[in-house]
C-alpha positions as CSV (number, residue, x, y, z in Angstrom):
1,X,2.8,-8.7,-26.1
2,X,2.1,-8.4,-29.7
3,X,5.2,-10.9,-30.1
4,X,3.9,-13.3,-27.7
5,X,0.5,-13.1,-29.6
6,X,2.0,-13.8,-33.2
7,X,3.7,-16.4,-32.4
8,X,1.3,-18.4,-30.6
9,X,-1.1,-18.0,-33.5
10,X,1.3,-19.0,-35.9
11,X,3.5,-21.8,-34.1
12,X,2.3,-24.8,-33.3
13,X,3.7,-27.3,-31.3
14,X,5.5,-31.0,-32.7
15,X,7.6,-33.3,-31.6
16,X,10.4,-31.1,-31.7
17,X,8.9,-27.3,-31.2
18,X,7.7,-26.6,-27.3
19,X,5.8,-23.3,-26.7
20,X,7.6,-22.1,-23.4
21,X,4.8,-21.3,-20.9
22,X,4.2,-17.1,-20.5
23,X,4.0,-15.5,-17.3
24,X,3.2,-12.1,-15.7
25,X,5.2,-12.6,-12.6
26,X,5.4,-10.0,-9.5
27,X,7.7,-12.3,-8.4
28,X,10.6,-13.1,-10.9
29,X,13.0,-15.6,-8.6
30,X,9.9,-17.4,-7.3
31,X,8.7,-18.2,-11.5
32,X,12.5,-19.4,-11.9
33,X,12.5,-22.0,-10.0
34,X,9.1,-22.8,-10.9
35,X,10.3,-23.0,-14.7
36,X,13.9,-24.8,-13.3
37,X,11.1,-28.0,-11.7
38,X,9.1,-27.9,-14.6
39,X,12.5,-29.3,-16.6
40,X,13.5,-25.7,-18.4
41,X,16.9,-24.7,-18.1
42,X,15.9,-21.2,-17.3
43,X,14.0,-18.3,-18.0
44,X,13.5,-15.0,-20.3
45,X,12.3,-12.0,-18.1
46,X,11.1,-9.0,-20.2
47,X,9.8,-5.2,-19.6
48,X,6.3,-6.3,-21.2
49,X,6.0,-3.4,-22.9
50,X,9.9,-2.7,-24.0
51,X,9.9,-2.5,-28.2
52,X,11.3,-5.1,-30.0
53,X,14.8,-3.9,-31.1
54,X,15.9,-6.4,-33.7
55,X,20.4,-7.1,-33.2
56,X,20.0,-5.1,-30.0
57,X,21.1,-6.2,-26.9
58,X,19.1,-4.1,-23.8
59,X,18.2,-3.9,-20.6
60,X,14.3,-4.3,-21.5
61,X,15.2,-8.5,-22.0
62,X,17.6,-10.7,-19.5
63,X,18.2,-14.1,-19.6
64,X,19.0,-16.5,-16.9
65,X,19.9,-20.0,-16.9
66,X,20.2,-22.4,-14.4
67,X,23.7,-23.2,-13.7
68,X,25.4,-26.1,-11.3
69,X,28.9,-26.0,-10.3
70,X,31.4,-29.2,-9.8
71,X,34.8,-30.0,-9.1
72,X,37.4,-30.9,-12.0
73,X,41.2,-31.5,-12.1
74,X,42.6,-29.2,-14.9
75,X,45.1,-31.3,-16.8
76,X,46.4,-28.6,-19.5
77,X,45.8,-25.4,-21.8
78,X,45.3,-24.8,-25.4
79,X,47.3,-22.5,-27.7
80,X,45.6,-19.3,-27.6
81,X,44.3,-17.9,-31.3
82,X,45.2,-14.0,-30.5
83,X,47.4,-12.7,-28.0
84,X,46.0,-14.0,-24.5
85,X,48.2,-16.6,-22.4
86,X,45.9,-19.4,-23.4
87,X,43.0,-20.2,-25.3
88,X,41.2,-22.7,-22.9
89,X,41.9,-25.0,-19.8
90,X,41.5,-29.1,-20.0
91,X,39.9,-31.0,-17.8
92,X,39.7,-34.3,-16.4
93,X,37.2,-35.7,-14.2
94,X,37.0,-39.2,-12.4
95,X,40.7,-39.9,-14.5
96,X,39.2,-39.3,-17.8
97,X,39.4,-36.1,-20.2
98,X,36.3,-34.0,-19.2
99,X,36.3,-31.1,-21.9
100,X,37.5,-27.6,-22.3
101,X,36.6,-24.8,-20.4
102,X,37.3,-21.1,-22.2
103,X,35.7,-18.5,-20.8
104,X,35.0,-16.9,-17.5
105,X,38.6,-15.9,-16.6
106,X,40.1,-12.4,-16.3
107,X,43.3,-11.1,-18.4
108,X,45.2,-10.9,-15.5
109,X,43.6,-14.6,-14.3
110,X,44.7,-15.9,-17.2
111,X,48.2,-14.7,-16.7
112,X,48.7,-16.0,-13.0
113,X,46.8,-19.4,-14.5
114,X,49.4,-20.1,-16.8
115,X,52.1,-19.1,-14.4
116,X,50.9,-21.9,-12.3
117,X,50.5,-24.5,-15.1
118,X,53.7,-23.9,-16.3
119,X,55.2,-24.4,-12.4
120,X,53.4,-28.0,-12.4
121,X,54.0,-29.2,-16.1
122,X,54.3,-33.0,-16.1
123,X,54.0,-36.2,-19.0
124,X,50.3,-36.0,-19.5
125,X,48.5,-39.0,-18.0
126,X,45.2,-38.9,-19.8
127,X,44.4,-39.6,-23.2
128,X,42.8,-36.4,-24.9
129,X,41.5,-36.4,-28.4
130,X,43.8,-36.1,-31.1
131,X,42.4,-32.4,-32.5
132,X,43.1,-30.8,-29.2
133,X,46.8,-29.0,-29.5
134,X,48.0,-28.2,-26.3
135,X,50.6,-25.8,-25.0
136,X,51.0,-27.2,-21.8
137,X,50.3,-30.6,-19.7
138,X,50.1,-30.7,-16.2
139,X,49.8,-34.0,-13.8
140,X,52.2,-34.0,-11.4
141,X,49.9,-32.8,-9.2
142,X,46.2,-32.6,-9.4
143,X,44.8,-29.2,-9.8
144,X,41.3,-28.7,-8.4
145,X,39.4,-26.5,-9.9
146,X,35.6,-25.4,-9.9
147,X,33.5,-24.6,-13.1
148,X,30.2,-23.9,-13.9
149,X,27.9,-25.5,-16.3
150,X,24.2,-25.9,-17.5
151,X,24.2,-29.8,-17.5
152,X,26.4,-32.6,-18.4
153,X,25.9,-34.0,-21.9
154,X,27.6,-37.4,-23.1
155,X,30.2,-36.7,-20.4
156,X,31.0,-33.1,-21.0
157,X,29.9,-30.0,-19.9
158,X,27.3,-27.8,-21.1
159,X,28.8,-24.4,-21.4
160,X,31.0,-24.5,-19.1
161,X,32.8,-21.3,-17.0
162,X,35.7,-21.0,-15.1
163,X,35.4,-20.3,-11.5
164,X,38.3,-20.8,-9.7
165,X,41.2,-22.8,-8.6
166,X,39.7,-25.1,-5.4
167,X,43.1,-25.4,-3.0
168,X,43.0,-27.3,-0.1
């Protein structure tokens, strides 16, 4: 609280700064959604009266953000940086490059991912940009695949996570 009270003394909203509304909620999920109609991509919830623990993560603070999920066709891999099968997944969406995704998969997902990329390795039929190297290039057929995101930003995805392969 003594956080809260500093900073609202000492902060002043602009054009660019936007004190996020504080809440003493009984009921956490119901003031998420509020915040996620009110245009906030999510919400802080905090024990009110944890310490502040400066490089810390704890349980006393947890962050949640809204997330949407949506269909993509994953087109190739990057080289991986360190010694896991691949560093991220390409997209494509609506037959044009739709970003990377690199996160959200397990060691042993990322193992049976490339497995399965390698088995359906193809000419690539979508322009990507020229910085991305890739390992591998799959079209021959598509692969459907669901991610997660925040929001979609000049065509790409916010933050995306993997999810899953989508067979049908």
């Amino acid at each position: 609280m003594e956080r809260k009270n500093i900073i609202m003394k000492v902060v002043h909203p602009e054009k660019y700064i936007e004190i996020v509304p504080f809440k003493e909620a009984n009921k956490p999920t119901n003031q998420f959604h509020n915040y996620l109609k009110q245009g906030y991509e999510g919400a802080v919830l905090k024990n009110l009266y944890s310490k502040y623990e400066p490089g810390k993560r704890t349980g006393n603070w947890l962050k949640i953000k809204k997330g949407d999920t949506v269909d993509v066709n994953i087109i190739g891999a990057t080289k991986s940086t360190g010694n896991i099968p691949f560093g991220a997944l390409l997209m494509e969406k609506n037959g044009k490059y739709f970003g990377k995704v690199g996160t959200g998969f397990s060691e042993k997902e990322r193992t049976d991912i490339l497995k399965i990329l390698k088995e359906n390795q193809a000419p690539l039929q979508i322009k990507i940009p020229s910085q991305i190297e890739s390992i591998i290039l799959v079209t021959s057929k598509p692969l459907l695949a669901e991610i997660k995101m925040q929001e979609i930003i000049k065509r790409f995805p916010r933050a995306p996570v993997w999810v899953r392969f989508r067979w049908e």
